[in-house]
C-alpha positions as CSV (number, residue, x, y, z in Angstrom):
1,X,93.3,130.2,102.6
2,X,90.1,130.8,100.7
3,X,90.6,132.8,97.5
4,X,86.8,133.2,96.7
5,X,87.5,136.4,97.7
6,X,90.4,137.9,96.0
7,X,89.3,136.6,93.0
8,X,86.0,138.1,93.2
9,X,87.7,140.9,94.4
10,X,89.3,141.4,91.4
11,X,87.0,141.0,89.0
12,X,84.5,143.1,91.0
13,X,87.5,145.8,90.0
14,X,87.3,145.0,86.7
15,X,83.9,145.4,85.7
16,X,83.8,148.7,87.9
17,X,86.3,150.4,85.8
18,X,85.1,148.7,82.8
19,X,82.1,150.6,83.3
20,X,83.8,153.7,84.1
21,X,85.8,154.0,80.9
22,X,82.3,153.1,79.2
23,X,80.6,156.1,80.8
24,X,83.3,158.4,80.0
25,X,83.6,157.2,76.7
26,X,79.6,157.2,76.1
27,X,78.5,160.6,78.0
28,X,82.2,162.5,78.4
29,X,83.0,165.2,81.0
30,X,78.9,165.0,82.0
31,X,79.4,161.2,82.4
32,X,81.8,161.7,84.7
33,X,79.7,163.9,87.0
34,X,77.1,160.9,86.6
35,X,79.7,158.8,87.9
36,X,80.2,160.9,90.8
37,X,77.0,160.9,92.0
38,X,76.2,157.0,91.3
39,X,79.5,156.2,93.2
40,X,79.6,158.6,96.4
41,X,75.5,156.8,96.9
42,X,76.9,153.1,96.0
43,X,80.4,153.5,98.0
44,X,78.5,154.4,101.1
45,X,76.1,151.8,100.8
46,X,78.4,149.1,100.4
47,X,80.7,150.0,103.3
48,X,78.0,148.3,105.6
49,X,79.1,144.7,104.2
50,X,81.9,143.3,106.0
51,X,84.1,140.6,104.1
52,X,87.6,138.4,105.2
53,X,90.2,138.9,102.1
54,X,93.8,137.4,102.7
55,X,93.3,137.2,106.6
56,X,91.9,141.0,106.3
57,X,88.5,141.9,107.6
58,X,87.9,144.7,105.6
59,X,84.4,146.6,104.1
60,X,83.5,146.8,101.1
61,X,83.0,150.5,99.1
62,X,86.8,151.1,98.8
63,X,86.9,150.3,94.8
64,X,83.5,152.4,93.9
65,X,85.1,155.0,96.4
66,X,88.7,155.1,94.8
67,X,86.9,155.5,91.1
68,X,85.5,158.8,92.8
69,X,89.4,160.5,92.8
70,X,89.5,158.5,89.8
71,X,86.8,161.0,88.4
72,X,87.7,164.5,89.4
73,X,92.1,163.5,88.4
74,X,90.8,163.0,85.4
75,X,88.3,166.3,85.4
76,X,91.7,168.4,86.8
77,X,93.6,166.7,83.9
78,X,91.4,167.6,80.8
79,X,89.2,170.5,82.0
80,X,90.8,172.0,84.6
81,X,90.6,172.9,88.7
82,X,88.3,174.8,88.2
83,X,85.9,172.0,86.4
84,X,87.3,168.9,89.5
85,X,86.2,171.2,92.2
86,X,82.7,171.9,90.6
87,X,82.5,167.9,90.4
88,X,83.5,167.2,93.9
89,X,80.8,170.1,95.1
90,X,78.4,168.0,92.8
91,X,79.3,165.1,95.1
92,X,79.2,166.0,98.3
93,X,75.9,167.6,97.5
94,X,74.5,164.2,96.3
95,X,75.7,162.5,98.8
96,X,74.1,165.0,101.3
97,X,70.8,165.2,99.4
98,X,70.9,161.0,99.7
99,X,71.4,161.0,103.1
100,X,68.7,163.8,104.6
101,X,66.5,161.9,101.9
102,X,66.8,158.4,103.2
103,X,67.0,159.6,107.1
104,X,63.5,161.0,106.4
105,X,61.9,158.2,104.5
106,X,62.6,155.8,107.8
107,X,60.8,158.1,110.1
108,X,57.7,156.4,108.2
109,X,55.9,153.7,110.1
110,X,55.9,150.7,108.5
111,X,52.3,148.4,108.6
112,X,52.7,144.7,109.0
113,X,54.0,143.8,105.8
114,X,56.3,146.2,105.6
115,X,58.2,145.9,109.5
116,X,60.8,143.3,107.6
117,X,61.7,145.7,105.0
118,X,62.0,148.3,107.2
119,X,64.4,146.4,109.2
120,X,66.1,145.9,106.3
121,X,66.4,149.7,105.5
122,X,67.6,150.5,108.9
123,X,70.4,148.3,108.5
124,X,71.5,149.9,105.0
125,X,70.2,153.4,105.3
126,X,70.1,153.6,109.1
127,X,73.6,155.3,109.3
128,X,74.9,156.4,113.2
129,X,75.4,160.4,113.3
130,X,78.7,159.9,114.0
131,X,79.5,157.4,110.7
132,X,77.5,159.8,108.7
133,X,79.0,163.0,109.8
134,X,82.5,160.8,109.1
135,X,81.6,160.2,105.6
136,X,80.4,163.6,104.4
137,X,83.5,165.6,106.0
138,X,86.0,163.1,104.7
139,X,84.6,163.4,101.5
140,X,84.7,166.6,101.5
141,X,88.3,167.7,103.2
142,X,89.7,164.9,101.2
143,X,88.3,165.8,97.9
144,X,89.2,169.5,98.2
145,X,92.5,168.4,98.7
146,X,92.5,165.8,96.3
147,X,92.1,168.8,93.8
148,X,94.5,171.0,95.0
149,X,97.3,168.7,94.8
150,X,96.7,167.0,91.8
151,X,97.1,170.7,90.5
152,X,100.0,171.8,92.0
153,X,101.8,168.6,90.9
154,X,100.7,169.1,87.3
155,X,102.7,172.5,87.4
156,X,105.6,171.0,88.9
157,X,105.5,167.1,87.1
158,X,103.7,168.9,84.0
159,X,105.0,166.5,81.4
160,X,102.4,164.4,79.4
161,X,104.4,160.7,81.1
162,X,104.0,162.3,84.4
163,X,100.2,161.4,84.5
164,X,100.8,159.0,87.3
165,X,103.1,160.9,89.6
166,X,100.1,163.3,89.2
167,X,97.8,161.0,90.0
168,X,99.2,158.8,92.6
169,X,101.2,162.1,94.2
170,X,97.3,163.4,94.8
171,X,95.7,160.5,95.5
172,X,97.5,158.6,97.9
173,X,97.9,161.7,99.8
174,X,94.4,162.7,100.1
175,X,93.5,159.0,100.5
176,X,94.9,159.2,103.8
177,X,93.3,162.1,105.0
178,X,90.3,161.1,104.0
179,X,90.4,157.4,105.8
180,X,92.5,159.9,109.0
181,X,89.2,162.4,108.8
182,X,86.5,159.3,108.9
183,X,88.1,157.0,111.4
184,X,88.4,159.7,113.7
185,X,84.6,161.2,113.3
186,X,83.0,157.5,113.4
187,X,85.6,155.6,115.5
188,X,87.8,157.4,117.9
189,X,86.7,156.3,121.6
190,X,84.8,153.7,120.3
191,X,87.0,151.1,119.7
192,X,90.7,150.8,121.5
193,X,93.5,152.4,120.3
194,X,94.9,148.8,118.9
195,X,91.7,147.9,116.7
196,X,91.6,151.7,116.0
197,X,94.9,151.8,114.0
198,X,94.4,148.4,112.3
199,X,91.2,149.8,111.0
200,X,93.5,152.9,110.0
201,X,96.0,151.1,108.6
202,X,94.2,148.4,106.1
203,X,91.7,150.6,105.0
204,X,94.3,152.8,103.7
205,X,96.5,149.8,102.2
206,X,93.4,148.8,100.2
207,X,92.7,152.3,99.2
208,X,96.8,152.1,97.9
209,X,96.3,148.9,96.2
210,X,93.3,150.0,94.3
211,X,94.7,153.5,93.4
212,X,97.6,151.7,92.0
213,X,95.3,149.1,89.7
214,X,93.3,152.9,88.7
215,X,96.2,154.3,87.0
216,X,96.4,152.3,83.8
217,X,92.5,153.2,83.7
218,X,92.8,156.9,83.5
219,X,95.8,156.5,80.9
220,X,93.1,154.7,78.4
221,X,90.5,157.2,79.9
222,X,92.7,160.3,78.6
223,X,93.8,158.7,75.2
224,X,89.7,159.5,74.0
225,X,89.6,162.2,71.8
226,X,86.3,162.7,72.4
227,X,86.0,164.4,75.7
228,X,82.0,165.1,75.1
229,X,81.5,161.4,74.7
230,X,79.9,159.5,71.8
231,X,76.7,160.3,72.8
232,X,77.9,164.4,72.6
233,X,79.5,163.7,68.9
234,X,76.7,161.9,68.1
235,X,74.2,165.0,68.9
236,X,76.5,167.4,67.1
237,X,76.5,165.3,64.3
238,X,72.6,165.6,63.9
């Protein structure tokens, strides 16, 4: 078995929630709508890259895409519902805005030089109406619900050491809608019912796995005291 993979895999992990402590840590609660936005664009880019991990052919996007819950448990958690569901608006709108963007700039006819490149673009920006419709409703059911939970289970697991039933209870549930809502939109009557459910079924099992390696993140995340970031304190300070 070729572990170039997993390995990567795992350090491609690493580095993403590196950098997602190190925004929240630089820019605060605005860093985290920053992340949002950079991660609903990157996720849906990357899922066009197929890879083979531990006999599993599986797309890529599912880390950026997990730090997205990531981002609004951790909104719900210091700021509020009120503040997560303003941040998961900000998202889908971003990733709308990217989309109708991108759509348009490939209507453009390309001259000579620029045909390969094109090409190119159709392949990452060219998305089917179906895949795209997919993305933006799961997104958006998912994350709605994603919220709702993850404030319902803070008033009934409201201790401070039930951060991760709070987080895994909302997550993992809305995780699976979100892969239901998506396979359905881009897949159903596509492929058969067999490669349909296999397609279900790992995408959400590497969704769990990488929810599961996220919780120890957002534990450091909410031990900052400075929920405005270092950059804020350092602006207040001058």
């Amino acid at each position: 078995m070729d572990w170039f993979n997993p390995g990567w895999g795992v350090l491609f992990g690493v580095v993403q929630f590196a950098l997602f402590l190190l925004c929240y840590r630089l820019f605060g609660r605005t860093g985290l709508y920053a992340w949002i936005g950079v991660a609903t664009v990157l996720a849906n880019l990357q899922v066009v890259k197929t890879i083979e991990m531990l006999g599993l052919v599986m797309t890529l996007g599912n880390i950026t895409y997990a730090s997205i819950y990531m981002a609004t448990d951790l909104l719900n958690e210091r700021h509020g519902r009120e503040e997560a569901r303003r941040a998961v608006w900000f998202g889908f709108f971003f990733l709308l805005a990217s989309t109708l963007v991108m759509q348009l700039a490939l209507v453009f006819k390309p001259d000579e030089s620029g045909k390969e490149m094109q090409a190119a673009m159709e392949t990452v920006f060219g998305l089917a109406p179906r895949v795209a419709a997919g993305s933006l409703a799961a997104y958006l059911i998912s994350q709605v619900l994603d919220v709702r939970l993850f404030s319902r289970l803070r008033r009934r697991f409201a201790a401070h050491g039930h951060f991760w039933i709070r987080i895994l209870g909302s997550t993992l549930v809305s995780q699976f809608v979100d892969t239901l809502v998506f396979c359905t939109i881009a897949f159903a009557g596509v492929f058969e019912r067999a490669v349909w459910i296999d397609i279900l079924v790992t995408t959400y099992l590497i969704k769990f796995v990488v929810s599961g390696a996220g919780t120890p993140v957002l534990y450091v995340a909410r031990s900052f005291r400075e929920t405005d970031g270092l950059w804020g304190r350092r602006k207040a300070a001058d």
